[in-house]
N, C-alpha and C positions, 0 to 999 in steps of 0.2 A: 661359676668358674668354667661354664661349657658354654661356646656359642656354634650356634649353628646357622646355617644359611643354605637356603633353598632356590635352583631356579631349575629353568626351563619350561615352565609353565606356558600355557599360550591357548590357541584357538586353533581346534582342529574339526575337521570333520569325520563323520562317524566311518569307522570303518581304518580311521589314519592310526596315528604313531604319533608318543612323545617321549623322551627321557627325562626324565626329572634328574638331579644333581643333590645332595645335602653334604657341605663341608663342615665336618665337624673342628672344631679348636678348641684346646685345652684342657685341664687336667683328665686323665681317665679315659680319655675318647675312641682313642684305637683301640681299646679290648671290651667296649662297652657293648652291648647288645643297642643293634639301630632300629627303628620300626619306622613307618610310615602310616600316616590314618588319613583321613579327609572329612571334609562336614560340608554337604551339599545344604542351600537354601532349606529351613525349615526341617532342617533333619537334626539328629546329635551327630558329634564325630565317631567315626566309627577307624575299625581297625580295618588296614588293608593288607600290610606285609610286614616279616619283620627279619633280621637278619641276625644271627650269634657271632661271637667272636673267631668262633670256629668254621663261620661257615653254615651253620643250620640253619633253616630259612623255611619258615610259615606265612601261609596265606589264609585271607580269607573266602569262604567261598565263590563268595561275587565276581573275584579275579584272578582263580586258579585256571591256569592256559592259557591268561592273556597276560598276566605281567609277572615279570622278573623283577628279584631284588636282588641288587650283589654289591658288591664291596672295595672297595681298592684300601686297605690299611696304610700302606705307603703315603696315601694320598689326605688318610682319616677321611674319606670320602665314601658316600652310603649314592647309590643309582637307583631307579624304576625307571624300567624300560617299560611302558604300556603301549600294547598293540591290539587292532581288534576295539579299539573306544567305542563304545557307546555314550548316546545321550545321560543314562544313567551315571556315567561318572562326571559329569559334572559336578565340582566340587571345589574350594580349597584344599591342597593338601598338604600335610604338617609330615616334617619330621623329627622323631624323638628318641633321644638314647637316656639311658640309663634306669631299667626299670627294674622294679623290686624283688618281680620274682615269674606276676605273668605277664608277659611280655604284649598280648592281646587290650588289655586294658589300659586306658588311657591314662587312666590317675596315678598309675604308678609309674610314670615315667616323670623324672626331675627336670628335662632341658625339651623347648620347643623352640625349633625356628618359627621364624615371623610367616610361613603359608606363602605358596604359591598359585595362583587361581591357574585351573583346565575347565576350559572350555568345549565340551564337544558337540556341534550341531548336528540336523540331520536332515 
């Protein structure tokens, strides 16, 4: 009953910038907890950021200082602004709401959009 949708992904170089976008729709959506994860080639997906309804907002260590996650409720719209790219994040990255309880873990979240690939060279 939740769809989401992910863009702004692209091809950057190390050291750029990108915003990522996830519009959420339907049932639940604007008070649900949003995260973000990614899964680099040959890797699992891993947690990146994640944001509460209130406002609360956890990172992983990999991108605490370079990227924000925020919110527009108005919009049911979840942001990542990543700055400071490294080669390292290269990645798909996913967004997902509605999780059980810890928000860090993948499995417990019930809705993913379809991943947006970042590319960053160097």
């Amino acid at each position: 009953q939740v769809r989401l949708v992910e863009t702004g992904g692209g091809l950057v170089q190390a050291g750029g910038s990108l915003r990522l976008s996830c519009a959420a729709s339907g049932r639940t959506a604007s008070t649900a907890t949003m995260g973000w994860f990614r899964q680099a080639p040959g890797k699992e997906r891993e947690f990146v950021a994640a944001i509460r309804w209130d406002g609360g907002r956890s990172y992983a260590d990999s991108v605490k200082g370079r990227f924000t996650i925020s919110r527009d409720n108005a919009k049911n719209t979840v942001y990542l602004q990543m700055n400071s790219l490294k080669p390292d994040d290269t990645a798909v990255y996913y967004c997902a709401t509605d999780p059980y309880y810890n928000e860090a873990l993948d499995a417990e979240y019930d809705y993913w959009g379809q991943g947006t690939q970042v590319t960053v060279s160097s």
